[in-house]
Structures are given as structure tokens and as C-alpha cells.
N, C-alpha and C positions, 0 to 999 in steps of 0.2 A: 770401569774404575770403581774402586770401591770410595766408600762415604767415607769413613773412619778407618785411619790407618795411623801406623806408630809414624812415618812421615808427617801426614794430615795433622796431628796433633804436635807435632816436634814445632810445624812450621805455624800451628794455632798460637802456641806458646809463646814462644824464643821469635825475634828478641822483644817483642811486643807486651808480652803479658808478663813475663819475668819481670822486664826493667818495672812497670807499674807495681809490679806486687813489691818490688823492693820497696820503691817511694813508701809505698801502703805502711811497711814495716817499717819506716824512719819515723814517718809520723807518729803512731801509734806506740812507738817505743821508749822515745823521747829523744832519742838520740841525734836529731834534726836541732843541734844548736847554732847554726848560722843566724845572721842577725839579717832583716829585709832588705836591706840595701843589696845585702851580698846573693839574695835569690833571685832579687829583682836584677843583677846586674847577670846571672849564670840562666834566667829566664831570656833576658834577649838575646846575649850570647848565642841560646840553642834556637830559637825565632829568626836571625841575622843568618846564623851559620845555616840552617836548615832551606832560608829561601836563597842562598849563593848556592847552596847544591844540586837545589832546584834547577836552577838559571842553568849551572854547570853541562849537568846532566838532562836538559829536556824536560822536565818533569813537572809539565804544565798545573796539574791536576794536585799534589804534593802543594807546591808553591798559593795556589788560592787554597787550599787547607788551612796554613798556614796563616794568610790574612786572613781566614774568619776568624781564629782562633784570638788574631793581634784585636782584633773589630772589637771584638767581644769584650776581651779583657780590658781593651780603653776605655772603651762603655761604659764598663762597670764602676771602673775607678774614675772617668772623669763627672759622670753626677751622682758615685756613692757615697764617695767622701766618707768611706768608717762608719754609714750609716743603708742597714739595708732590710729597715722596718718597712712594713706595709704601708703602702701610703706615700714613701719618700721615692724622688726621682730615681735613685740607686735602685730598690726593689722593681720597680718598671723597667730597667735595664736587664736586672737578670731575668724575668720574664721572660723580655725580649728576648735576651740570649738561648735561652730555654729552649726555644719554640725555634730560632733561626738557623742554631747552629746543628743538630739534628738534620735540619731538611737541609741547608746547605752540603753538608755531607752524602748524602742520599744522593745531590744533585751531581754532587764534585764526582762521587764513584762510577756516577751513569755517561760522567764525559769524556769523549775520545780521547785520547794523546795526540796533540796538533800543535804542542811545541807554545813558542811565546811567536806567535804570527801575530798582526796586529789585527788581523782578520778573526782569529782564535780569542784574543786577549780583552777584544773591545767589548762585546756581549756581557763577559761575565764581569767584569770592570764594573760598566755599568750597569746589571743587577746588584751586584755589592752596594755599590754607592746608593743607591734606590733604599736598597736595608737599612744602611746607617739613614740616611734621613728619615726616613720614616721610626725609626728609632728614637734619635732625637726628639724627633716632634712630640713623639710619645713622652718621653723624658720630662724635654718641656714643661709639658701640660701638667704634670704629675707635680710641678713645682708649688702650686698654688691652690695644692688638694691637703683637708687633715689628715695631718699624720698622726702615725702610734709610733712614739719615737720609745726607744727602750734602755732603761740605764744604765744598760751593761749590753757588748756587745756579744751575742748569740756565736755560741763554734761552729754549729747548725743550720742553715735553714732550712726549712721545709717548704719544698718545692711544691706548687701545684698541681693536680693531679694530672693536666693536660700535657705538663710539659715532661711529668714520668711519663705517661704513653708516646708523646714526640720521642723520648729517649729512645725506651724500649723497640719501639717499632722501628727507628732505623737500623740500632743493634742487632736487631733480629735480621734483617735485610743486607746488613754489613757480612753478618755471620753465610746466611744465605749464599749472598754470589760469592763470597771466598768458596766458600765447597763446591762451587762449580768453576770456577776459573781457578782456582790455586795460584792465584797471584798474591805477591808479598805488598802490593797498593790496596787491597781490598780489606784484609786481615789489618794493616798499619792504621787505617780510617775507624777501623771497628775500635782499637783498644786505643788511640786518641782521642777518639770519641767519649770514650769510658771515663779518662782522666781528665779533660773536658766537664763531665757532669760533676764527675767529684771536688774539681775547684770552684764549681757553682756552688752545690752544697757547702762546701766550706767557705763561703764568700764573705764571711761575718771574720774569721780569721784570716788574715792579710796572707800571714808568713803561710798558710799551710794550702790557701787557694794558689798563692805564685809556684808553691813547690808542685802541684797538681799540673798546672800549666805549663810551666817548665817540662814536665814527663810529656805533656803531648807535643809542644814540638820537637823532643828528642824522640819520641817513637816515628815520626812521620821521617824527621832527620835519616835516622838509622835505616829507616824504611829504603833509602835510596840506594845506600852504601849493599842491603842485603839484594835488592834488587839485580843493582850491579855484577854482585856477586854472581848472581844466580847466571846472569847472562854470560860470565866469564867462563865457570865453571860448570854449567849444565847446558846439556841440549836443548833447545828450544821448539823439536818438535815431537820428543819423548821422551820430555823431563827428564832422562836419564841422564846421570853425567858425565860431561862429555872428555874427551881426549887428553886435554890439560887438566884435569882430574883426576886420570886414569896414573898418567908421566905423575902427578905429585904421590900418589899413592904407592909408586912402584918404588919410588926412597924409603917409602916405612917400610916396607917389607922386613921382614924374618925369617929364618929358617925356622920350620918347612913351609911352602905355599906353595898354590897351587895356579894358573893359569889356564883357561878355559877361553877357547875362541870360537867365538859361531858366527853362521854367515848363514844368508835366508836362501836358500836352493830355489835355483831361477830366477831371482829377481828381476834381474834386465826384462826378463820375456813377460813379466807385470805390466813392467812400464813401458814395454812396446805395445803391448795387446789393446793393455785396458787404462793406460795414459797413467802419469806424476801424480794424478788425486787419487787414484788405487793406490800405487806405489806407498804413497804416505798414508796410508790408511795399514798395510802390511808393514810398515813400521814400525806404527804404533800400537799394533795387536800384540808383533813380539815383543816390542820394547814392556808391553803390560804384563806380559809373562815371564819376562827377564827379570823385572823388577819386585818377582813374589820367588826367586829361586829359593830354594832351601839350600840348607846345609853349611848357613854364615856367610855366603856367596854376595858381593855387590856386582853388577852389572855397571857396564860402562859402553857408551855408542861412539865410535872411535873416526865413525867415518862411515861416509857410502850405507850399507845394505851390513857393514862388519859391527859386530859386539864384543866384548870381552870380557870377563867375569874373574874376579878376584878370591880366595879362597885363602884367606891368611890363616896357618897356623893347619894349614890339611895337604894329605898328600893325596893320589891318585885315587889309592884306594876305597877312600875315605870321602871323594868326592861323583865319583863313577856313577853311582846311585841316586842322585841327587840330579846330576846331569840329564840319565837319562828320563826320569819323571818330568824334568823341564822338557824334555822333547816331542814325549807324549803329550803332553798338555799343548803344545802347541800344535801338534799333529792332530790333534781331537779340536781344536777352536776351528771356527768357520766366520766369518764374516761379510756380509752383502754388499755388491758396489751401491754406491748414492748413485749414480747413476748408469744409464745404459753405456752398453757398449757402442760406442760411437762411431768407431774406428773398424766398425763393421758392416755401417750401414754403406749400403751402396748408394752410388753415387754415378750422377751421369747422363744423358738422356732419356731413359728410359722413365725416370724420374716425373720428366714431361709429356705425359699422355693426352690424347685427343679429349675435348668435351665431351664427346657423347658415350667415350668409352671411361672416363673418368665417372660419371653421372651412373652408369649401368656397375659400376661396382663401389659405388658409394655403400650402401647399406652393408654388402661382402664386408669392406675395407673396414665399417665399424662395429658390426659384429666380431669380427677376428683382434680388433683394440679390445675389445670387453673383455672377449675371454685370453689376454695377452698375462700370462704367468709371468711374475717376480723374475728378474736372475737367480739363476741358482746360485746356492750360495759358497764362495769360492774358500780352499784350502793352504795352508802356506809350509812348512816343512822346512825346519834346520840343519845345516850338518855343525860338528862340535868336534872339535880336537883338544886337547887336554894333555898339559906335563906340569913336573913335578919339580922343584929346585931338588939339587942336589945336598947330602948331609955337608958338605963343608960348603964352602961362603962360592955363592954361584951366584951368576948375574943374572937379572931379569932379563933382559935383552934373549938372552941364550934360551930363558925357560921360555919366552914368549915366541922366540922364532922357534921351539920344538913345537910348542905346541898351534903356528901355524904351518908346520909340517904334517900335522896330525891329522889337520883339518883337511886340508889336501888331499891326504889318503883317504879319509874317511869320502871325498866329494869323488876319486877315484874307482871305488868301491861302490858306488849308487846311490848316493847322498841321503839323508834321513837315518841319520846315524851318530853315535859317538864314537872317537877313536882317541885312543891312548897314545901317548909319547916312548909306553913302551911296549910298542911291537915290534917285529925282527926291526936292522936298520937295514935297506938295500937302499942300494944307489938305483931308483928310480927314478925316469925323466916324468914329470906330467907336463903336459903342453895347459898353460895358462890361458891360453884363448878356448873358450870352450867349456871352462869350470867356472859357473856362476851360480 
């Protein structure tokens, strides 16, 4: 999988960095005329609404995001009071905040999804509660320290330098496991986080640290709904998207388009041989080559071991070429099982041998592990069938059943192939048992 792709960056972005950059440009523009009641009232709104979707949806990990976020911002304001000079209980809050909310984060990403079990909920519960008191205390203390109190109250603060590296380094880590998990909970943490620091910074101004805050619980909010999405509309074990993706796609359609169906040659005999974790392992090799086709091509996993590939605005000819560079490519990838073939080891008595005949081929038995070679590394091969709509208003349904006609033939014919929707038509039988 590669690092950087126009998806990778679609999904870095949207809706995460967008909505933030909007806020960025309200503030900065001046256009942000709401008066503090009204942000403070659309700040809980998105805090309320964000942890009921939590709850909703499972979304254990979301949901204490969520309360650091409320922790913090009570903090702030119940010993700032409009004051967050060095020295006053307020500046020891955002400190605190600094420094807790960062690792909180870091904590909340590294934890499973285990639901609101009270087995799940009670640990982090009470690490929370542990923060806020010790917080407080600190607060506290800070009550009956000199202050530098200031006559005017700063847009600014300037954060200590510990608690830019707290920032940074979870950021950077947030950023991290996104690129390797591609989850839209990893990415959501990283840019609430972001707007998080910037209503710290702006902690001297009321109106524009709540509009900051406000963004991070609607990024985390929003986080759930794209979540959602994802699971509704994509496959889940080669990100490709899935069936009900494919069905909403086939309504946009236009004349001309093109339909493309692949199916992985052999498949069953994968997952007879070399077992379901091979299986999904030739899944997801093709689904990774599916998902680089050219020629304006999206790929869709529809089901089982079947693909199908969309081609708006192209006709046969126009896609043939394109096809068949996907076939090579995936007739040229190779890939290694994780593990042995298991379902070959024998089994059985013989298994159990005498002591003294086990003892006299001990040294044999471990020289021959040493020099035990790798599996070879195994090959997978598609067949692709291909039609065309017609110039006047034709149905998908019709171009998609041609072109699992095509496929057929093409599986027919000796699989590792494409074939067109328009070769002769005979009325030939193929027996379905048999072609996989």
C-alpha cells in the first residue's frame, strides 16, 4: 500500500482539516460576529450531540475524547475567570491542559473499542477523575502565589515550551498510526487535537478559544457519522467500495459507460488448499490493484471473490487497454503465505514414534528445520469481462449482465484473460459448477 495517495490525502483532509481551516478563516476575517452566549450555547450543542452519538454508535474511545476536551475547558474557565497571567490559577490550568490533553489523546488512540461496558468504562473514568484532582490541587495552590496580573487581556498566549513538544509529538503520532491504519478515528483525534491547542492559545480571548473548542467537538462528532459511512458504503476488508456503492453509482450513470467484471481464477481451491487467511490475503492483493486501475476506472468488491469496475464516460474500446495492464500487473504480483501450509501436514500415527527411534533422528530432524526454505511465493490471475451501454438510453442491469457474460466466456476459454461483450453471440451452455 502505498504512503501518499489522492485517497490518503482526500481522507487526511475532508471533513477534518476543512471544517478547522474554515473556523481559522472566520476568525481571522472577522466575520465571526456571534456574541459568547451564542458560541458557548453551539459549543455544548456540539459536546452533547457529539457524546449521544458516541453512546449511539459504540464509540467508546470518541465519547472520552470528548470529556477531556469538556475537563479542560471547565478548568480553564472555572479558576480563569478572564484572567490567565502567570502566576494566576487560570495559567496553571492551561498548563495543565497543555500537558494532559495531548497524552490523553495518545492514550484514548491506543485504546480498543470495548463499547461503554462498565468493565471498559471504569479504568478510564477513573484515570480522568485522578487528572482533574490533581489538577485542581494544582490550581489550588496557584491561588496564594504573586501574580503578574495584566491590564488588558492578551489574544495570545504563549504556551511553554514543554507543552509545544506535548503537542507536537502526539501530532506527530496521531499523524503516524493514521497512515497505517486508515481509520477515520485516528485522523478525527489528530485535527481535534490541533483545534484543542489553538483554543489554548487563544485562551485570553473567550469568544475565539470557545469557537476553537466548538471545532473540536464537531470534528470528533462528524468523525462518527464518516465512520459510519465508511462501514456502510465500503468493504471492510479491501477498503474497496462495496455493493451498495456500486447499486448507488449505477443511477449516475451516462451515456457512454463502460462495465468491467473480474473474478479471481481459482479462488475456492485458495481457500481449500491454503485456508480463509490466504484467501483474504488474495483479496486484498487484488483489491490493491484494482484500486490503482487506470483509465478513470473505480473498482467496486461486490461480493465473494467478484469485482467490478466502473468506466463513466468510456466505451470498450477505449477501456480494453487499461484492463488488460490491470491483468498483468496482477499476474506479475506474487505474495507469501504468513504461514505454513498446514493442511498438508500429515497427520496421524506415525506422528508417534518410539524413543529411541525419535532420539536417533533428533539431530537429522534439526538439521533439515535449518536448512527448511521459505514457501514459495504464490500467484493469483483474473478473468475480466467487459461491455459497453448502448448509444441510446440502455440499462445497467443489461450492460452488467453482458458484461458477466463476457466473463464467463472469457473463464471458458482458459481464464487469465479479458473478454469483450462484443464477440460473436452464440447460444452457448457453460456449466457453472466448475468456473471459479
Amino acid at each position: 500500500m502505498r504512503l501518499w495517495s489522492k485517497t490518503t490525502l482526500k481522507s487526511l483532509l475532508v471533513p477534518g482539516g476543512l471544517l478547522l481551516l474554515s473556523v481559522a478563516v472566520l476568525v481571522y476575517s472577522g466575520w465571526l460576529t456571534l456574541a459568547l452566549p451564542a458560541l458557548s450555547f453551539l459549543y455544548y450543542c456540539a459536546l452533547i450531540g457529539g457524546m449521544l452519538l458516541a453512546w449511539r454508535f459504540h464509540s467508546s474511545r470518541i465519547f472520552f475524547a470528548l470529556v477531556v476536551l469538556f475537563l479542560a475547558q471547565e478548568a480553564i474557565a472555572a479558576f480563569g475567570g478572564g484572567h490567565v497571567s502567570p502566576g494566576t490559577p487560570g495559567w496553571t490550568a492551561v498548563q495543565a491542559a497543555a500537558v494532559l490533553v495531548p497524552l490523553d489523546f495518545v492514550l484514548i488512540a491506543l485504546m480498543h473499542e470495548r463499547g461503554f461496558t462498565v468493565s471498559a468504562m471504569a479504568p478510564v473514568g477513573l484515570f480522568l477523575f485522578v487528572q482533574s484532582v490533581i489538577a485542581a490541587v494544582l490550581c489550588r495552590s496557584a491561588e496564594g502565589s504573586p501574580a503578574v496580573r495584566a491590564h488588558h487581556v492578551a489574544t495570545a498566549v504563549v504556551l511553554p515550551g514543554y507543552a509545544l513538544f506535548a503537542f507536537a509529538a502526539a501530532g506527530i503520532f496521531l499523524l503516524a498510526r493514521f497512515l497505517i491504519t486508515r481509520k477515520t478515528v485516528d485522523i478525527a483525534f489528530l485535527w481535534a487535537l490541533s483545534a484543542s491547542f489553538l483554543a489554548l492559545r487563544f485562551t485570553g480571548t473567550t469568544r475565539v478559544s470557545t469557537v476553537y473548542s466548538a471545532a473540536a467537538a464537531c470534528i470528533l462528532a462528524i468523525s462518527i457519522i464518516e465512520n459510519s459511512y465508511l462501514l456502510a458504503y465500503h468493504d471492510e476488508l479491501t477498503a474497496l467500495p462495496s455493493r451498495r456503492a456500486f447499486n448507488d453509482a449505477l443511477l449516475r450513470l451516462q451515456n457512454p459507460y463502460s462495465i468491467a467484471v473480474v473474478d479471481i481464477d481459482h479462488f475456492k481451491r485458495f481457500n481449500d488448499i491454503y485456508g480463509h487467511d490466504t484467501g483474504d490475503q488474495v483479496l486484498r492483493l487484488v483489491a490493491a490493484s484494482l484500486s490503482r486501475v487506470t483509465g478513470g476506472g473505480q473498482a467496486y468488491r461486490c461480493g465473494g471473490e467478484e469485482f467490478n469496475i466502473l468506466f463513466p464516460g468510456k466505451t470498450t474500446s477505449e477501456v480494453v487497454d487499461h484492463l488488460e495492464e490491470l491483468r498483468k500487473a496482477i499476474e506479475s504480483s506474487e505474495f507469501r503465505m504468513r504461514g505454513g501450509e498446514r493442511r498438508q501436514v500429515p497427520r496421524g500415527p506415525d506422528r508417534r514414534n518410539g524413543r529411541a527411534r525419535g532420539r536417533a533422528r533428533k539431530g537429522q530432524a534439526i538439521r533439515e528445520l535449518a536448512q527448511e526454505k521459505p514457501p514459495a511465493p504464490l500467484s493469483v490471475t483474473v478473468s475480466i469481462g467487459v461491455a459497453t451501454s448502448a448509444r441510446e438510453d440502455s440499462d445497467p442491469e443489461l450492460v452488467l449482465q453482458a458484461a458477466d457474460k463476457a466473463l464467463y466466456r472469457a473463464k471458458a476459454q482458459g481464464r487469465n484473460r479479458v473478454q469483450t461483450a462484443t464477440a460473436p453471440r452464440r447460444r452457448t451452455r457453460f456449466k457453472a459448477a466448475g468456473i471459479a
